[in-house]
N, C-alpha and C positions, 0 to 999 in steps of 0.2 A: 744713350739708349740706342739700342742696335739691333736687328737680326741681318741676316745672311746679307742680304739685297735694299734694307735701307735702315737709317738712322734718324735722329731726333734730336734737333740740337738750336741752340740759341741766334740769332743773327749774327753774323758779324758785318763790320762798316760795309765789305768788299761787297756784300751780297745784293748790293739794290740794283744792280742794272739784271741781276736773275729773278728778284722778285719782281720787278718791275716789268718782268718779260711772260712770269709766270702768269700776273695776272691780267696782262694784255690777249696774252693766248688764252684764257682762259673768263673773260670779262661774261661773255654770255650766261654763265657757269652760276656766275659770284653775282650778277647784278638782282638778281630777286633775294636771296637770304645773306649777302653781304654787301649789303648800298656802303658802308660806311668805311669799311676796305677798302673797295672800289675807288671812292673819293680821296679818302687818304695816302693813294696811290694812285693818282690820276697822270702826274709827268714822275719825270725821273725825279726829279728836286725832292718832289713830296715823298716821295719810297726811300729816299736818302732820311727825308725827315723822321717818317714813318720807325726806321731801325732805330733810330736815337732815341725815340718815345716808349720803344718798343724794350729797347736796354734800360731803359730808366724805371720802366714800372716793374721788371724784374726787380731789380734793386730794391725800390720799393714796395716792394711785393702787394701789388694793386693787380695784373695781371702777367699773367706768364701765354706769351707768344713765342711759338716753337715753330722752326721750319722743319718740314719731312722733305729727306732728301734721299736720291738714291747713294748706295755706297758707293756706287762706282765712281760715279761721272760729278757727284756732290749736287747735282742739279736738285735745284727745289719740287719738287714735285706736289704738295700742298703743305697746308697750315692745321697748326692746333692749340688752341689757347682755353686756358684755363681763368675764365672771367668774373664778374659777379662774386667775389670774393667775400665771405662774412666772415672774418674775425673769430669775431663771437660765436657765432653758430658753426664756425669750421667747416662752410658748407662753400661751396663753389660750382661753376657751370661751363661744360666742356661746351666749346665751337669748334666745328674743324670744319676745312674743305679739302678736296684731292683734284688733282687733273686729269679731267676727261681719259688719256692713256692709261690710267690707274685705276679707274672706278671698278667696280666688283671684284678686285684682288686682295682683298685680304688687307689690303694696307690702311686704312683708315679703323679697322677694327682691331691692328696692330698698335697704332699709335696711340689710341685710346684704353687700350689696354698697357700700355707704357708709359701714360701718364698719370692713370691711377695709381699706378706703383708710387709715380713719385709724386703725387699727391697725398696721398696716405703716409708712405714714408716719412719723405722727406719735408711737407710742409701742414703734418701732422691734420688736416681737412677728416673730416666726421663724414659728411655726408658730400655726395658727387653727381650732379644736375646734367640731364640731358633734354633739351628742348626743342621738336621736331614736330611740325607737320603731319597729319596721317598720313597725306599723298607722299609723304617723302623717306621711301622705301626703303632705300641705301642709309638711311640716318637710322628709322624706326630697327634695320637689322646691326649696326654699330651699337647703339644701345644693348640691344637684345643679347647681340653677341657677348658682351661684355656682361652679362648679369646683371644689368641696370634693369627697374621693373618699372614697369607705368603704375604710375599715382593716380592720374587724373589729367579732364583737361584744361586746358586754362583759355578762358574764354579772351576773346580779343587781345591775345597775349603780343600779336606780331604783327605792324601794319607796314608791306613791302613798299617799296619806293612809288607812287602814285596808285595807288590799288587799297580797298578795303580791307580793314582788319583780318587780321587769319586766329580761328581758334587754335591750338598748339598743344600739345601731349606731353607732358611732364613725367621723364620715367626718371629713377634714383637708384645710386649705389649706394652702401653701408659699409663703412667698414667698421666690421665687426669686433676688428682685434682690440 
């Protein structure tokens, strides 16, 4: 998955001393809406682990974690995974972050829109979860961007790392075909 200035692509082994970098640079970013990243990426060891985990649930199609990278330079520039996975109900729930140098370019509303594709496509998903914050501007317009529509909100849906519960906004895609 591609345009001009970035792609979307799977781990590979080589990649843990750049994720590992991405989310050192970036830990302030990720530590309120992804404590469990974070942790799972705390030394280099655990990001080595982290890709291994991260290949295996592809496999077994439990979740699909994608790095955004630039074309150029292949550097990681953020994450997008496709979680929450039902089966049954072919429904599923987009996560993404982006780094700070990235944020309001377009790129996060890129990759989510490239992963719809191959969500629907490729791993035939009905319906497609985005789960955001009010305050959380840059997400509420990723959604929006992408024709995902708010449902509802979901009450105590999200309790950050030492901090009370957060209500959370549940918008959805269709696919229609």
């Amino acid at each position: 998955m591609t345009i001009a200035n970035f792609i979307i692509d799977a781990f590979k082994p080589n990649d843990a001393n750049q994720l590992y970098q991405f989310i050192v640079d970036n830990n302030e970013r990720l530590k309120y809406y992804f404590p469990k990243t974070l942790s799972a990426n705390a030394t280099l060891e655990k990001t080595q682990e982290y890709i291994v985990l991260k290949e295996k649930e592809i496999q077994e199609k439990t979740n699909f974690t994608f790095a955004i990278r630039e074309s150029k330079t292949q550097n990681i520039i953020g994450l997008i995974i496709i979680k929450k996975i039902d089966w049954d109900k072919k429904q599923g729930e987009f996560a993404y972050c982006i780094g700070s140098d990235y944020e309001s370019k377009g790129v996060t509303s890129f990759a989510v829109n490239e992963m719809t594709k191959f969500a629907f496509e490729k791993l035939k998903l009905k319906t497609l979860q985005i789960i955001a914050h009010k305050t959380n501007y840059g997400s509420v317009k990723v959604a929006t961007n992408n024709g995902f529509v708010w449902q509802r909100t979901l009450a105590n849906e999200f309790t950050p790392t030492n901090a009370s519960p957060l209500d959370m906004e549940l918008y959805e895609l269709t696919n229609e075909r």
